[in-house]
C-alpha positions as CSV (number, residue, x, y, z in Angstrom):
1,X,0.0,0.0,0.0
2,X,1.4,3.1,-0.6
3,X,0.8,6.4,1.5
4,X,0.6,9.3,-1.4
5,X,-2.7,7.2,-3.0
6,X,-4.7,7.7,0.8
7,X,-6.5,10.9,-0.1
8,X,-7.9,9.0,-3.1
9,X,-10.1,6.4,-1.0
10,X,-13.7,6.7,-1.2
11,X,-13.2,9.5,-3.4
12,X,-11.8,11.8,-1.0
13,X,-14.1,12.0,1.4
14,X,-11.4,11.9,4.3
15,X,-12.0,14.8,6.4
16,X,-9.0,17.4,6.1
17,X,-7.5,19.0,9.3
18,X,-8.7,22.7,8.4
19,X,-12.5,21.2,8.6
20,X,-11.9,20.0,11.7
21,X,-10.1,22.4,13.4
22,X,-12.8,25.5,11.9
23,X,-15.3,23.4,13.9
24,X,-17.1,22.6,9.8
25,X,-17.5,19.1,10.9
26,X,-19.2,19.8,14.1
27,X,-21.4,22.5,12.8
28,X,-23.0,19.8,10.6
29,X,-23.4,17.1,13.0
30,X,-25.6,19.9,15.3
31,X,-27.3,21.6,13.3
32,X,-29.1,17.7,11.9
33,X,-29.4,17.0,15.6
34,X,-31.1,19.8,16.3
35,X,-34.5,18.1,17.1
36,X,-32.8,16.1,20.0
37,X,-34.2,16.5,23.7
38,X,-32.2,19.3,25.8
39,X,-29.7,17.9,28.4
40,X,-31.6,17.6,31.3
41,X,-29.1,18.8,33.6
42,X,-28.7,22.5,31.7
43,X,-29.5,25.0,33.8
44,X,-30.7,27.0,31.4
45,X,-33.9,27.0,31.6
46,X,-33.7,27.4,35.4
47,X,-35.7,30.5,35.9
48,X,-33.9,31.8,39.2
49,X,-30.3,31.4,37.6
50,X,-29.8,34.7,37.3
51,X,-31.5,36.2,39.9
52,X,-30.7,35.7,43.5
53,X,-33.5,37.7,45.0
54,X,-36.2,34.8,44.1
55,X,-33.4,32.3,44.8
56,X,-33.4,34.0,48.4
57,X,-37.2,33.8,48.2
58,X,-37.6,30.4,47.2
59,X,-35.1,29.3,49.5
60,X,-36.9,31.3,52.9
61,X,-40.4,29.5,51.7
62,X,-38.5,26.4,51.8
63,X,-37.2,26.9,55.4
64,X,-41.0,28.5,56.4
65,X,-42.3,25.5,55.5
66,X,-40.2,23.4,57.3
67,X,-40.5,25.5,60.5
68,X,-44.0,25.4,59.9
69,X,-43.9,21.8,60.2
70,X,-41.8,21.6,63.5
71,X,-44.4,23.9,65.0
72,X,-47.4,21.9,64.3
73,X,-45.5,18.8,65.1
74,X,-45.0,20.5,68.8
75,X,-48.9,21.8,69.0
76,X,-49.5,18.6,68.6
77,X,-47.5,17.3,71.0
78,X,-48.3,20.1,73.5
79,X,-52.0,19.1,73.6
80,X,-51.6,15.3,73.6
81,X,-49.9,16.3,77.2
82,X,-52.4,19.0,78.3
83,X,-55.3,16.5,77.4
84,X,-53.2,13.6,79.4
85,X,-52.8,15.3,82.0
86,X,-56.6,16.7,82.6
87,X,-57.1,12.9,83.3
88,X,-54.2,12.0,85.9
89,X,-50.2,12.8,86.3
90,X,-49.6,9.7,85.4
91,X,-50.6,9.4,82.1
92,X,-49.2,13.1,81.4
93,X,-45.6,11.4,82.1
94,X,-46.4,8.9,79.5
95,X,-46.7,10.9,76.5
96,X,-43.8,12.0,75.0
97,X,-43.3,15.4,76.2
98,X,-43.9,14.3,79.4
99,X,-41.2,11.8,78.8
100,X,-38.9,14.7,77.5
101,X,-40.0,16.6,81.2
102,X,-38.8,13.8,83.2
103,X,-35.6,13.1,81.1
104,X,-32.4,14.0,82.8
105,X,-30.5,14.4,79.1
106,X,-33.0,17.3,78.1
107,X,-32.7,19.4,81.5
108,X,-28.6,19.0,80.9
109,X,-29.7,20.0,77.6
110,X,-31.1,23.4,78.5
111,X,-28.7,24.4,80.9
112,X,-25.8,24.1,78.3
113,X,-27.8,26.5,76.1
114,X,-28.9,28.9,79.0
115,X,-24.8,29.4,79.6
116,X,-23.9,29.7,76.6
């Protein structure tokens, strides 16, 4: 085989370096796969890219809602004692905030936050 009759195979239709390295080849191969599904981690589309005062926003709903939850979570618990203990001391102690009363571990608790 000899190496000066290579461009003449399949009628020189070997890609030349200046195609490649103008970006010809690859401007052809995108613009037919132009009907092909965005990459679905592109944050292009994401509508709070550029603005960080609905990013903020988003993100404070996110922890309101959360807090929210805690707090209801609580109320909850809060009443399951107060209705407990309407009926005897005993069965206050055996709901879990009256557990959390009695515990030793939540009272060390609180005084390592109140000196602080």
């Amino acid at each position: 085989m000899d190496i000066s009759k290579l461009n003449s195979i399949n009628d020189n239709n070997i890609n030349k370096t200046n195609e490649t390295s103008e970006g010809n080849a690859s401007e052809k191969t995108s613009k037919s796969s132009g009907n092909t599904p965005k990459d679905k981690v592109s944050l292009g589309d994401y509508q709070f890219r550029n603005n960080d005062q609905l990013f903020a926003k988003l993100e404070l709903e996110k922890l309101n809602e959360s807090s929210s939850q805690q707090f209801k979570e609580m109320k909850a618990q809060v009443s399951e004692f107060l209705n407990a203990s309407e009926h005897s001391a005993e069965a206050a102690q055996e709901t879990e905030m009256g557990r959390k009363i009695n515990d030793p571990e939540v009272w060390g608790d609180i005084a390592s936050k109140i000196l602080k």
